[in-house]
Structure formats: C-alpha cells, structure tokens
C-alpha positions in Angstrom: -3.4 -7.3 -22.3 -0.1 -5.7 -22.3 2.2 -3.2 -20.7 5.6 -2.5 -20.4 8.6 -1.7 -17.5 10.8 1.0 -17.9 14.4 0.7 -16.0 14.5 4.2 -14.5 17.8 4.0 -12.2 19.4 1.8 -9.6 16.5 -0.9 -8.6 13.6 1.5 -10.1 11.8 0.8 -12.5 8.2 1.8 -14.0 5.5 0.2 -14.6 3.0 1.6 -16.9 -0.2 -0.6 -18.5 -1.9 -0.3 -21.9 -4.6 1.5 -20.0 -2.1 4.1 -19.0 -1.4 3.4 -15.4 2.2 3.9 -13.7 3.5 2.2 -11.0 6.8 2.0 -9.5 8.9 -1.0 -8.3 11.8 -0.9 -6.4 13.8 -4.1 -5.8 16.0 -2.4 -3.8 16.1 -3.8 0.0 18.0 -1.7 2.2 16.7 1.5 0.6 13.4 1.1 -1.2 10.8 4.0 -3.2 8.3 1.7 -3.7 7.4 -2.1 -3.2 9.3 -4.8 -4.6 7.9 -6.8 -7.2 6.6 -9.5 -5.1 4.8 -7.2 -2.7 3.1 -5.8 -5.6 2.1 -9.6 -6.4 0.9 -9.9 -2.9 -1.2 -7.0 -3.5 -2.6 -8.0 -6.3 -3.6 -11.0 -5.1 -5.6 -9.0 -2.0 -7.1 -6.7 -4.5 -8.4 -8.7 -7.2 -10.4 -11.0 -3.9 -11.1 -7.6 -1.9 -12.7 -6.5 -5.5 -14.7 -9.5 -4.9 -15.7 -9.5 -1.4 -17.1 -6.0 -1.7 -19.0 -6.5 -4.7 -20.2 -10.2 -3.8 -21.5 -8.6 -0.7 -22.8 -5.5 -2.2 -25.2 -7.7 -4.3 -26.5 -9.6 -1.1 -27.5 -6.1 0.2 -25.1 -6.4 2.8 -24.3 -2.8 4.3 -20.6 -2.8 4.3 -18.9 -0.1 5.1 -15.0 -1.2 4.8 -13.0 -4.0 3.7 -9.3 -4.8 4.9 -7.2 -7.8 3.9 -4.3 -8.7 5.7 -1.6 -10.4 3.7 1.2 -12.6 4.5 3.2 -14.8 1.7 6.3 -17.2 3.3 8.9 -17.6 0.6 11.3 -20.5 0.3 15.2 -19.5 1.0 16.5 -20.8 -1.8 16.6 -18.7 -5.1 13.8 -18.2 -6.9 12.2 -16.9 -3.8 8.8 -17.9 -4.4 6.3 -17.8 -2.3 5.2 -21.1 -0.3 2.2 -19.7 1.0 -0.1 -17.1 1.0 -2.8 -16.1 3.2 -5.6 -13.8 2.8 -7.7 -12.6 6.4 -10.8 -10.1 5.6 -11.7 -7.9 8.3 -15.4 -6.9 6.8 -16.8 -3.6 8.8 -20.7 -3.0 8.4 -24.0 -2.7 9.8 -25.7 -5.9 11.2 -23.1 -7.6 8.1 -24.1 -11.8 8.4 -20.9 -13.9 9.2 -22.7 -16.4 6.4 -22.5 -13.7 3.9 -19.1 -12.5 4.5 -18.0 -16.7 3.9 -19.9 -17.3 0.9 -18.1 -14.2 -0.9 -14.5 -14.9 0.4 -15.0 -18.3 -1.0 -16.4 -17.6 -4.2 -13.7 -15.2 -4.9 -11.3 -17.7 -4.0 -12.6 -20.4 -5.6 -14.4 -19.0 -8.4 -13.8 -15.2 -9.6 -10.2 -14.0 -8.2 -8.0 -14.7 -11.0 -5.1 -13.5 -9.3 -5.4 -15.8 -6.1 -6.5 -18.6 -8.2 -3.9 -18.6 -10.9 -1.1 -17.9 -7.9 -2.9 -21.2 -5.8 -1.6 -23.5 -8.9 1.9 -23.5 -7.6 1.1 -21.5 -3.8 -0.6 -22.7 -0.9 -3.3 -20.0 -0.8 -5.5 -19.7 2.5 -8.5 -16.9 3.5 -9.9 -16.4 7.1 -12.0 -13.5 7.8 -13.6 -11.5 10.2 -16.7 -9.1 11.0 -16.9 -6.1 12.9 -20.0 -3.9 13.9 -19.6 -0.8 12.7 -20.0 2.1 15.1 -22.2 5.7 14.8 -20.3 8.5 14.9 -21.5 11.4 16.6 -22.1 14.6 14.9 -18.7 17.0 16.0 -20.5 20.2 17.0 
C-alpha cells in the first residue's frame, strides 16, 4: 500500500492514495478546512469497525437500516499527544435487530477483523458499547 501528502499551504495539506483518493488535513486549530490528522485517525478507526458491524450483521440477516458510531479518543498533555483512550459506542437502527447480534459483530470486529482498532489497541486503551434502536415506518407524504 502506498500514498503520498502534498503540503498545499499554511497547515493544509493533501492526502491522495495509490487508489486515487484525496483527502484534506488541516492541522491548523484556531482556523481549520478539514480534520486534523488525528481526527482522521479517529475516523478511521470508527469506519474500518462500522465496515464491520454492518457487514457482520448483514450476513446474520439482520434488517439494519443505519449504523452510527460515536467516537471519543483522550490524549495525554504532554507532546506527542497520543491518544490514551479510545472508545467506540454503535447506535445500530433496524427492524426487530437482536441486541445478541449487534454484540457478537462489535466484538468480532474488535477483536478479530478491524485492523484499524486493533493495530491502534496495541498502544491505546480501546473500548465499544453499543446500542439498538427500533426503527420506525414512515408514512407515505401525500
């Protein structure tokens, strides 16, 4: 895998990935474009597990019909400001979606398939919680 960052000004700079892919970071605080380079971490590690979830719950014919992760990393105060912690909560919206289900994938990402979360839990405390929520019908708008 590769990719390379491109200084474009200031605290910008871009992202782009062998695949083709830009994104922007912005390390600048007061001022920001985009999301620093350890929110982008942070959402990384979110994605890679929501990826998971979704697809983990898929196969189990569960009928989901949206997935949210809630992220919050603590970093130390002292520089490097790594993060200490990280913590992952799923709130999993569906149909009749089984509480058993929805722990079995949110573990096995985390302990078996999210690279991102797993490779960041060899130097970060790295926690999940989730939740389930009936989904609603919404009436036809006539």
């Amino acid at each position: 895998m590769q990719a390379k960052v491109k200084w474009v000004g200031d605290e910008t700079f871009v992202g782009r990935s062998a695949s083709g892919h830009n994104v922007v970071f912005d390390a600048n605080k007061d001022d920001s474009a985009a999301p620093s380079p350890m929110e982008m971490v942070l959402m990384a590690a979110g994605t890679c597990s929501s990826v998971d979830v979704v697809s983990i719950l898929k196969k189990a014919r569960q009928q989901v019909t949206g997935c949210e992760v809630i992220l919050t990393g603590e970093r130390v105060d002292t520089v490097p400001r790594v993060f200490s912690k990280i913590h992952l909560h799923f709130e999993v919206t569906g149909f009749d979606v089984s509480e058993k289900h929805v722990e079995r994938a949110v573990n096995l990402s985390a302990e078996k398939y999210c690279s991102v979360s797993i490779m960041l839990s060899k130097a970060v405390e790295v926690t999940h919680s989730f939740s389930v929520k009936q989904a609603s019908f919404q009436p036809d708008a006539d």
